[in-house]
C-alpha positions in Angstrom: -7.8 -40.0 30.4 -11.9 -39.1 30.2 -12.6 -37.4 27.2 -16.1 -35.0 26.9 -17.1 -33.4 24.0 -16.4 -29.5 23.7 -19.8 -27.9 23.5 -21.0 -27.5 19.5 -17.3 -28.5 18.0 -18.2 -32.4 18.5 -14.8 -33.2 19.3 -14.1 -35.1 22.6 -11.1 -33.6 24.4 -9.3 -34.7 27.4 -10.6 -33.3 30.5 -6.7 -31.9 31.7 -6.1 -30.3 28.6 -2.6 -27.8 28.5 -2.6 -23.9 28.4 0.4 -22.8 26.5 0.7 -19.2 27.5 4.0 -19.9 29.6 5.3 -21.3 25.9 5.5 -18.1 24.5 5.8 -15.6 27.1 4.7 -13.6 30.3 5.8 -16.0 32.7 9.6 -15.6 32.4 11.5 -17.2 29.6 11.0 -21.1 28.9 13.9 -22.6 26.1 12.2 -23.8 22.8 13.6 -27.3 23.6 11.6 -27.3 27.0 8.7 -26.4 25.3 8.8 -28.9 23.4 9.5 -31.0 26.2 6.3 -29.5 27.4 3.9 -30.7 24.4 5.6 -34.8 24.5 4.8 -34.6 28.3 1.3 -33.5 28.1 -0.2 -35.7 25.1 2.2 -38.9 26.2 0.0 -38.4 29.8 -3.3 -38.3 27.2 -4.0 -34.7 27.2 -5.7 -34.3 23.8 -6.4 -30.7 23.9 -3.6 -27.4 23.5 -4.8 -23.6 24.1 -3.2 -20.7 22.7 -3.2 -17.1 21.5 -2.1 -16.0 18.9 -0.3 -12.6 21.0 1.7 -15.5 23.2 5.0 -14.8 22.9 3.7 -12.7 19.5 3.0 -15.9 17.7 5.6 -18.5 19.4 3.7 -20.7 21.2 1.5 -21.1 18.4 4.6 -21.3 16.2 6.2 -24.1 18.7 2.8 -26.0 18.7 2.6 -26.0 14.7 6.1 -27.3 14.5 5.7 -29.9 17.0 2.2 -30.9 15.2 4.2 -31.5 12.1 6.3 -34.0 13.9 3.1 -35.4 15.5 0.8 -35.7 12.4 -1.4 -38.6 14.5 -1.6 -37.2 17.6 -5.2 -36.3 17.6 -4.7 -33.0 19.0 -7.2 -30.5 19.1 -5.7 -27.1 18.7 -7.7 -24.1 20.1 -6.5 -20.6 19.3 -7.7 -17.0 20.0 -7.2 -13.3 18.4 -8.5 -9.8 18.8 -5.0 -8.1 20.4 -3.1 -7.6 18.2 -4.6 -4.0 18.4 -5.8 -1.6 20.1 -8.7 -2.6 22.7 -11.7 -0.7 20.9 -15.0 -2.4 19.1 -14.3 -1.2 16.3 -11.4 -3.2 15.9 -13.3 -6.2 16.1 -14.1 -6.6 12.2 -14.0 -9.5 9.3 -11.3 -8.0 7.7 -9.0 -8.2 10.5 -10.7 -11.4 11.4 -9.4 -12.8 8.2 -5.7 -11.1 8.6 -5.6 -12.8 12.1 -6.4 -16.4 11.3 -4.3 -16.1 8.2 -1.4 -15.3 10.5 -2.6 -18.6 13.0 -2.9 -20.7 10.2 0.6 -19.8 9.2 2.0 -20.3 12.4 -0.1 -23.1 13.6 0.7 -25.1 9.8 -2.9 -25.9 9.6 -5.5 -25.3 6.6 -8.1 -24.8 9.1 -8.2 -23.9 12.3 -9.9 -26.2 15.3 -11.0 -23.6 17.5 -10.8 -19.9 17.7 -11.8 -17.8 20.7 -12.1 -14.0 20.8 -9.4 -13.3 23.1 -11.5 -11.3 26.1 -12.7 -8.7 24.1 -14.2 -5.5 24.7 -17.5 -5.8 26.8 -20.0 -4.3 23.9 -18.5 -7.1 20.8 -20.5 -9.5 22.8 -23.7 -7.9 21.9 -22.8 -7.2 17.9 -24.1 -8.9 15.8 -21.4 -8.2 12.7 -18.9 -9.7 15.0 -20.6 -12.9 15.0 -21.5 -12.4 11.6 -18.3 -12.2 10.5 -17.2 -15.4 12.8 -20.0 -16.9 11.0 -18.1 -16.3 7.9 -15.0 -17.7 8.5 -16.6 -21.0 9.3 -18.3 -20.8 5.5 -14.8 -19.6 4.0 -13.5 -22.8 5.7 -10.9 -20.8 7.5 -11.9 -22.0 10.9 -14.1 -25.2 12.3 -15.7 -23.5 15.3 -15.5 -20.7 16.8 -15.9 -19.9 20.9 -14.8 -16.8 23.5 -12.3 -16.1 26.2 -14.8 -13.8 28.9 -13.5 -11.9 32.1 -16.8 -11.8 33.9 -20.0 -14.1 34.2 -22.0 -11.6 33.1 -20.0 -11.6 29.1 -19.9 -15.6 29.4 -23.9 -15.4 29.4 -24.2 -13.0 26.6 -22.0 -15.1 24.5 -23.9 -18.3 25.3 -26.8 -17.1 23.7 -25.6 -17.1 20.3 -26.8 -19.7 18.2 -23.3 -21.0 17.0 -20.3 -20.5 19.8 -19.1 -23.9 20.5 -17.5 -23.0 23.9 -16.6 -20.2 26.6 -13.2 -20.2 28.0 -13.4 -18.6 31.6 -11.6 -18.2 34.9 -12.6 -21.1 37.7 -10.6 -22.4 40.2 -11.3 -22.8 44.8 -10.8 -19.2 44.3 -13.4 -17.9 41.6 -16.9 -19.9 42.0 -19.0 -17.5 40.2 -19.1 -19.4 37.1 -21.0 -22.1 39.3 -23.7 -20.0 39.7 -25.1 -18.9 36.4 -22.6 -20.0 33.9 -21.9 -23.7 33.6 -25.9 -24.5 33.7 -26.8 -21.9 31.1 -23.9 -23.6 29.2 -25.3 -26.9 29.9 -28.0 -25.9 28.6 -27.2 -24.2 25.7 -24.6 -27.1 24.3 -21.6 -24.8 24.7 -18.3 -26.3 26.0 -16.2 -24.7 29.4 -12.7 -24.2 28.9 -11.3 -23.1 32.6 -8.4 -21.1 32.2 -6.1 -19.9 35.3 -7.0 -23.0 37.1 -4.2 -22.5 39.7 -4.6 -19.0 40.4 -1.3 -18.4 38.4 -0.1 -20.8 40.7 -0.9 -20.0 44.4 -3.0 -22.9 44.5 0.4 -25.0 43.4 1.2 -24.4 47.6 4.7 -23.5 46.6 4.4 -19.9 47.2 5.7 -18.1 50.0 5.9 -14.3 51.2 9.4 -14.4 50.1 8.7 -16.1 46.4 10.3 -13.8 44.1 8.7 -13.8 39.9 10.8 -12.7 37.2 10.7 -9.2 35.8 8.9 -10.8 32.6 6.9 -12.8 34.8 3.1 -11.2 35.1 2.9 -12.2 38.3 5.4 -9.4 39.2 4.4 -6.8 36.3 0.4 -6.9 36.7 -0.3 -7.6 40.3 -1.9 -4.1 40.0 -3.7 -5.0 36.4 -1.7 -2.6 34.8 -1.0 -4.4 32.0 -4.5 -6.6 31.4 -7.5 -7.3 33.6 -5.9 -8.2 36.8 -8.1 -10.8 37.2 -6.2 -13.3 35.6 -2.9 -12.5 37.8 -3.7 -14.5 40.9 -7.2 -14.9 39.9 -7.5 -10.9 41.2 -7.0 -12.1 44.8 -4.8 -9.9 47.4 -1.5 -12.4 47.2 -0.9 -12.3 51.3 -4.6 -13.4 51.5 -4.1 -16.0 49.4 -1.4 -17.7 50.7 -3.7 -18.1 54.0 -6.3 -19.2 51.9 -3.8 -21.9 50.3 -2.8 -23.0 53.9 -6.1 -24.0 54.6 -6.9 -25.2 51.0 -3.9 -27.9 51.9 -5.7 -28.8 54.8 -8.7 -30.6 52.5 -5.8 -32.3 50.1 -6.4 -35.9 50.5 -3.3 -38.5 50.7 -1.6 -38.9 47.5 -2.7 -35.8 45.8 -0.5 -32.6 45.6 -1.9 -29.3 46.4 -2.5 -28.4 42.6 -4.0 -31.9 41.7 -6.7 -31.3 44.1 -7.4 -28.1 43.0 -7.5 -29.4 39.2 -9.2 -32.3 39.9 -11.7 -30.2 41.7 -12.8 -28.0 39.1 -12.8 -31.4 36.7 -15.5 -32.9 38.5 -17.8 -29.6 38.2 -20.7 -30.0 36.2 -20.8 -28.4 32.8 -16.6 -28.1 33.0 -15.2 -29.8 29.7 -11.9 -29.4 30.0 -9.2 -27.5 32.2 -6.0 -25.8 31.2 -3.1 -26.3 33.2 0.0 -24.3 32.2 3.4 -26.4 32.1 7.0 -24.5 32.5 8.8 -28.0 32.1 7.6 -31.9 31.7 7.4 -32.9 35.1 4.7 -30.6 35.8 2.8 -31.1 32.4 3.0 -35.3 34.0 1.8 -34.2 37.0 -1.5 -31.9 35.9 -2.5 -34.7 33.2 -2.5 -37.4 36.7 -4.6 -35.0 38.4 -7.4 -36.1 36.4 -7.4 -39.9 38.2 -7.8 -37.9 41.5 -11.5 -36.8 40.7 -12.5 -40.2 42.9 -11.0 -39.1 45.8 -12.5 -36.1 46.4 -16.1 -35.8 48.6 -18.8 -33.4 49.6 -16.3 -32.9 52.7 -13.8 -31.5 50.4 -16.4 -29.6 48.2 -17.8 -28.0 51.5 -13.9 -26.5 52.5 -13.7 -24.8 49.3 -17.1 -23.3 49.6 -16.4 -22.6 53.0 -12.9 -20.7 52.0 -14.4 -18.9 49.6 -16.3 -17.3 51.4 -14.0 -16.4 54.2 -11.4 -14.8 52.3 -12.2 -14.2 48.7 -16.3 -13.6 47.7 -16.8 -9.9 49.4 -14.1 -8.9 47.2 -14.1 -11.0 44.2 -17.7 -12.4 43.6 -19.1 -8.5 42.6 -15.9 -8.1 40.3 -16.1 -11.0 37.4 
């Protein structure tokens, strides 16, 4: 699989990497021994990259990942992690010593002296703009607690703030058919800057799988039943924020761009791959079929055209940029 280097960490990642959210929780229950099933899928397809958090599942996914790294001392994975909710959503919160107390726990979990990656896990808008925040990020590189250190933003406009910092390796944000902002300001001032893309929610929490209907019914755990109004967290990352009937039209025509011998997700996956500035994209996987699956949607970049590019533009804006562009 094409490998690119992540923005300011210097490693070369694979360009499907895996999002392990599902692993831990919020997307109904997945069996420790299918998670695992999971990880051998996704780096045995060549994905060379795992996301996490250290809130998934209150530390399990990263707890799965560490014990499955021990078994896989050679894999060449890189591991990104992120904090900052383990508390109450406030600024002040945002501090060294918690810093310190946080990645102490990852390392734990993760079994790892030093952490690859760590991402402030969509923070509150004003830690963007302190400068003790980074400070103290800046710190944990010297302590040798962490390599690098990047951000998880809702909007374009917190993406752009955080690229200006002198030492953030990457920006993990929303982008899929669905949420094109990101072309617009985001990806070139990355570019630019030297700072890697990690796209997150790449699917639309599924929708752009094409195996939704109106009668799909999610789990009670699942926060595609328990946030479709954002009452738990931004509701921008439930369906990408897009009105679920409206997005199943969207889909239908999405399908209609999907060349022969591509599945509805690949395209969309392979899509957002072939963007300029995107370094990697984060799939989720419930079971080992699908982590196979994302990881081949990276050989389908070449079969995509200005054609294709043109329909999503075009479905966009039909159904989704009056009431998602102003938003994030």
């Amino acid at each position: 699989m094409e490998q690119r280097v992540l923005g300011r960490t210097g490693r070369k990642v694979s360009v499907i990497g895996l999002g392990t959210w599902q692993l831990g929780a919020g997307w109904g229950d997945v069996e420790r021994e299918d998670a695992v099933k999971v990880l051998d899928a996704a780096a045995e397809s060549g994905v060379t990259f795992f996301d996490t958090a250290d809130v998934y599942g209150d530390g399990r996914s990263e707890q799965i990942i560490g014990e499955w790294l021990a078994d896989h001392p050679d894999a060449g994975i890189t591991v990104a992690t992120k904090m900052g909710r383990r508390l109450p959503q406030v600024p002040e919160n945002y501090t060294l010593a918690n810093f310190r107390e946080w990645t102490d726990r990852s390392r734990r979990n993760l079994g790892k002296d030093t952490l690859d990656l760590v991402q402030l896990h969509c923070p509150p808008t004003p830690v963007y703009s302190t400068d003790e925040v980074f400070d103290g990020l800046d710190q944990l590189v010297e302590d040798g607690a962490i390599r690098n250190y990047g951000v998880s933003v809702e909007t374009a406009e917190e993406a752009l703030t955080a690229i200006a910092r002198p030492n953030l390796a990457s920006v993990q944000i929303i982008f899929n058919p669905f949420r094109l902002k990101p072309l617009e300001e985001v990806f070139p001032a990355a570019q630019e800057a030297g700072v890697g893309i990690i796209v997150r929610v790449p699917l639309a929490s599924g929708l752009l799988s094409g195996k939704f209907s109106r009668s799909t019914q999610f789990a009670e755990n699942d926060h595609r039943n328990y946030n479709r109004d954002g009452s738990a967290f931004d509701v921008g990352e439930t369906f990408s924020g897009v009105d679920y009937e409206k997005g199943l039209d969207a889909v239908a025509e999405f399908q209609k761009l999907v060349p022969e011998g591509l599945t509805t997700a690949q395209a969309a996956l392979a899509w957002i791959v072939s963007q300029s500035g995107v370094t990697t994209v984060i799939p989720g996987a419930r079971n080992a079929d699908q982590a196979r699956a994302n990881a081949a949607a990276a050989q389908g970049v070449g079969k995509l055209g200005s054609e294709f590019d043109d329909g999503v533009r075009r479905i966009y804006d039909e159904f989704f940029r009056e009431a998602v562009h102003p938003r994030w």
